[in-house]
N, C-alpha and C positions, 0 to 999 in steps of 0.2 A: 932677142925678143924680151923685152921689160915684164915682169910677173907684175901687172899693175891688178890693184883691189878694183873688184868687180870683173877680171876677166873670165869671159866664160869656154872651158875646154870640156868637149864630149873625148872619152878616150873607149873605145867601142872593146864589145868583151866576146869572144878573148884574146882577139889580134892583138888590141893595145895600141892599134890604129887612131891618132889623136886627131881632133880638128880644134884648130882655138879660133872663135867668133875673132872676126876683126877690129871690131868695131865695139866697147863696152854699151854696153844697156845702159838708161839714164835711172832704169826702177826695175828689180827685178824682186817678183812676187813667189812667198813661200807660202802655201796651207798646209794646214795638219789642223787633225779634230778624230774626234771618236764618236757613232754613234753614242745615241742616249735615250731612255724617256723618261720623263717626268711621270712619279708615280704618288700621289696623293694618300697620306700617311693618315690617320684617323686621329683628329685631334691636333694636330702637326703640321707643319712645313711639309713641302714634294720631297719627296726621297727622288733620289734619280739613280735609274740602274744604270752602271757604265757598260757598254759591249766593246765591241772589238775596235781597234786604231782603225783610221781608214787610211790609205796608202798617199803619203805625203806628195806632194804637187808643187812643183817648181814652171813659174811662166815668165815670158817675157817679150818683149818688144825692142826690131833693132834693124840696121842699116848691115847689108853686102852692100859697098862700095865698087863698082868700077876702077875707080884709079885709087894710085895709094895716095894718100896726104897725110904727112907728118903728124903733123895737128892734133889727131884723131884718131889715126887707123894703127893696129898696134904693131904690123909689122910690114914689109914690102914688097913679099910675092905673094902676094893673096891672088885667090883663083877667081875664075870667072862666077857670078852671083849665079846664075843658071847653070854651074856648074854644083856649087853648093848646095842649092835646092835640091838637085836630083840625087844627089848624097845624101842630103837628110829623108830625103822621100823612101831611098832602099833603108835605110836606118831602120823608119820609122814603119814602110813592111810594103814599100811598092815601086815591082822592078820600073825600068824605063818603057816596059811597052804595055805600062800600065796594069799588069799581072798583079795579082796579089803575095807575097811571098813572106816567109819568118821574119819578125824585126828582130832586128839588131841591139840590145841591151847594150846601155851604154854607163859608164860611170860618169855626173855629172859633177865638176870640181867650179866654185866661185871663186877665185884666189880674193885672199886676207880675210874670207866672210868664216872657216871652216868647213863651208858646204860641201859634200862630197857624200853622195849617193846612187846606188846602181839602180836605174831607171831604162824607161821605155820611152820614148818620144809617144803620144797619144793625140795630139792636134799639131798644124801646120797648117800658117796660110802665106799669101805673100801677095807683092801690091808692087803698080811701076805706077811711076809717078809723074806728071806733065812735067819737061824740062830740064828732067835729071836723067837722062839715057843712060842705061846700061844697069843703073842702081838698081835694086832689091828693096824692100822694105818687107818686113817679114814678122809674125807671133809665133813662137813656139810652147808648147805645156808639154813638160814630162811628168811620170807618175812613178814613181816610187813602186818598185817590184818586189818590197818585203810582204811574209806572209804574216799576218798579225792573228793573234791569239785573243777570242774574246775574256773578260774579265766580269763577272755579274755581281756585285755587289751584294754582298749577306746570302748568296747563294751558296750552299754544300754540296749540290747536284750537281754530278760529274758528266750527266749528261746535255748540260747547258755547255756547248762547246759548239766554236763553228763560228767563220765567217761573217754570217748576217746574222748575227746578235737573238737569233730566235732561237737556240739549241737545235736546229735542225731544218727537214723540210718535215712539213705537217704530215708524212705518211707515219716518221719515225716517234711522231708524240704519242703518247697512250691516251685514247679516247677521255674527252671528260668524266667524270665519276655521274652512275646514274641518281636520280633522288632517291634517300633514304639508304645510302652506301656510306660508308667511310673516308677521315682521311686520319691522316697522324701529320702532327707540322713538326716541321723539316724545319730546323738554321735558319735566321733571315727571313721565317714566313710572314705574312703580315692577314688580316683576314682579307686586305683587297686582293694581296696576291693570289691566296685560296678562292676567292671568288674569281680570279681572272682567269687560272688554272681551272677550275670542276664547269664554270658555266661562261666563259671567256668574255667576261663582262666583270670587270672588277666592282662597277658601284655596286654591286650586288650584294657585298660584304654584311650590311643588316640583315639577311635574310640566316645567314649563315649564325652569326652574333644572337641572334634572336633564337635560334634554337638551340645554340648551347651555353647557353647564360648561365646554368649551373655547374658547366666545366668552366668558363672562362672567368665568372666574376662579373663586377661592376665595371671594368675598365677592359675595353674593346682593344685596347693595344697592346694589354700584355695578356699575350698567347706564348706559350713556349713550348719547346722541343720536347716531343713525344703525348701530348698532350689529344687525344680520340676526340675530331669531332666530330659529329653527323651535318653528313651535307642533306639539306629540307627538299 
């Protein structure tokens, strides 16, 4: 069997059980991206806070063949396509009598591209086609099973950590600050962020500016670390 560029092999973990597609993809699709949002700087350009990776996404489109042909198919005992299917379908976490069961993590290899990642199979469709008996035609999407690490941008607060880029779920945040209470700014604070934090409305930052004009100065953007203001 030719290690040709673009072949695609699942080799399932932890058997080490390999299956290689028969047939190469004519286009196979990579995402990767991180959360983000746009946070509007006072006087400035958006700052954008970065949060967490989101887990990389490999998809594609491709023929199970029936018969082997040289031409094309990359090797000569390929299985039956409905046999394939039902392999990827327990892979991907559904026995044959339709049950639901553990999926099978697989590491996925593109030969000549580098790619090689341990994934999940997460979608599977397939199609028969008028004329071509026997054939498969088939989309699969795996998803990348790393856990990623949020990252916050000018953030010091160790308790901005977690998955969905929020530092938590809303029981673990500390209530906004009442009016006429305190804050002290913290690394990276900006007055929209303090307003986004005490009253979770960031345009709000004028109200904040405006009552401590004689801690902050003439210039709304330079706020720094340690610095008392009273939230209004």
């Amino acid at each position: 069997m030719a290690n040709q560029a673009g072949q695609i092999t699942l080799i399932e973990q932890p058997s080490k059980r390999r299956f290689v597609f028969p047939v190469n993809p004519d286009t196979i699709r990579v995402t990767d991206g991180r959360d983000s949002t746009a946070v509007p700087i006072i006087g400035r350009q958006q700052a954008v806070l970065a949060g967490s990776l989101n887990p990389i996404e490999i998809s594609w489109e491709g023929l199970l063949p029936r018969d082997y042909d040289a031409t094309f198919v990359n090797y000569k005992n390929i299985r039956k396509p409905a046999d394939v299917i039902s392999r990827l379908q327990r892979i991907m976490g559904r026995a044959r009598d339709g049950r639901q069961i553990d999926p099978t993590p697989c590491r996925v290899v593109v030969a000549g591209t580098g790619f090689s990642e341990r994934m999940t199979i997460t979608d599977l469709t397939w199609e028969f086609r008028g004329g071509e008996p026997g054939d498969i035609y088939y989309r699969i999407t795996c998803r990348s099973e790393k856990k990623q690490i949020i990252h916050i941008t000018g953030s010091s607060d160790s308790s901005s950590s977690g998955d969905d880029g929020g530092g938590g779920d809303e029981s673990d945040r500390p209530p906004p600050a009442q009016p006429g209470s305190t804050y002290t700014v913290k690394a990276g604070d900006t007055l929209w962020l303090i307003a986004q934090k005490q009253y979770g409305d960031g345009s709000r930052w004028p109200q904040i500016y405006e009552a401590n004009k004689s801690v902050i100065g003439s210039n709304p953007n330079l706020i720094h670390p340690g610095m008392v203001l009273v939230i209004p």
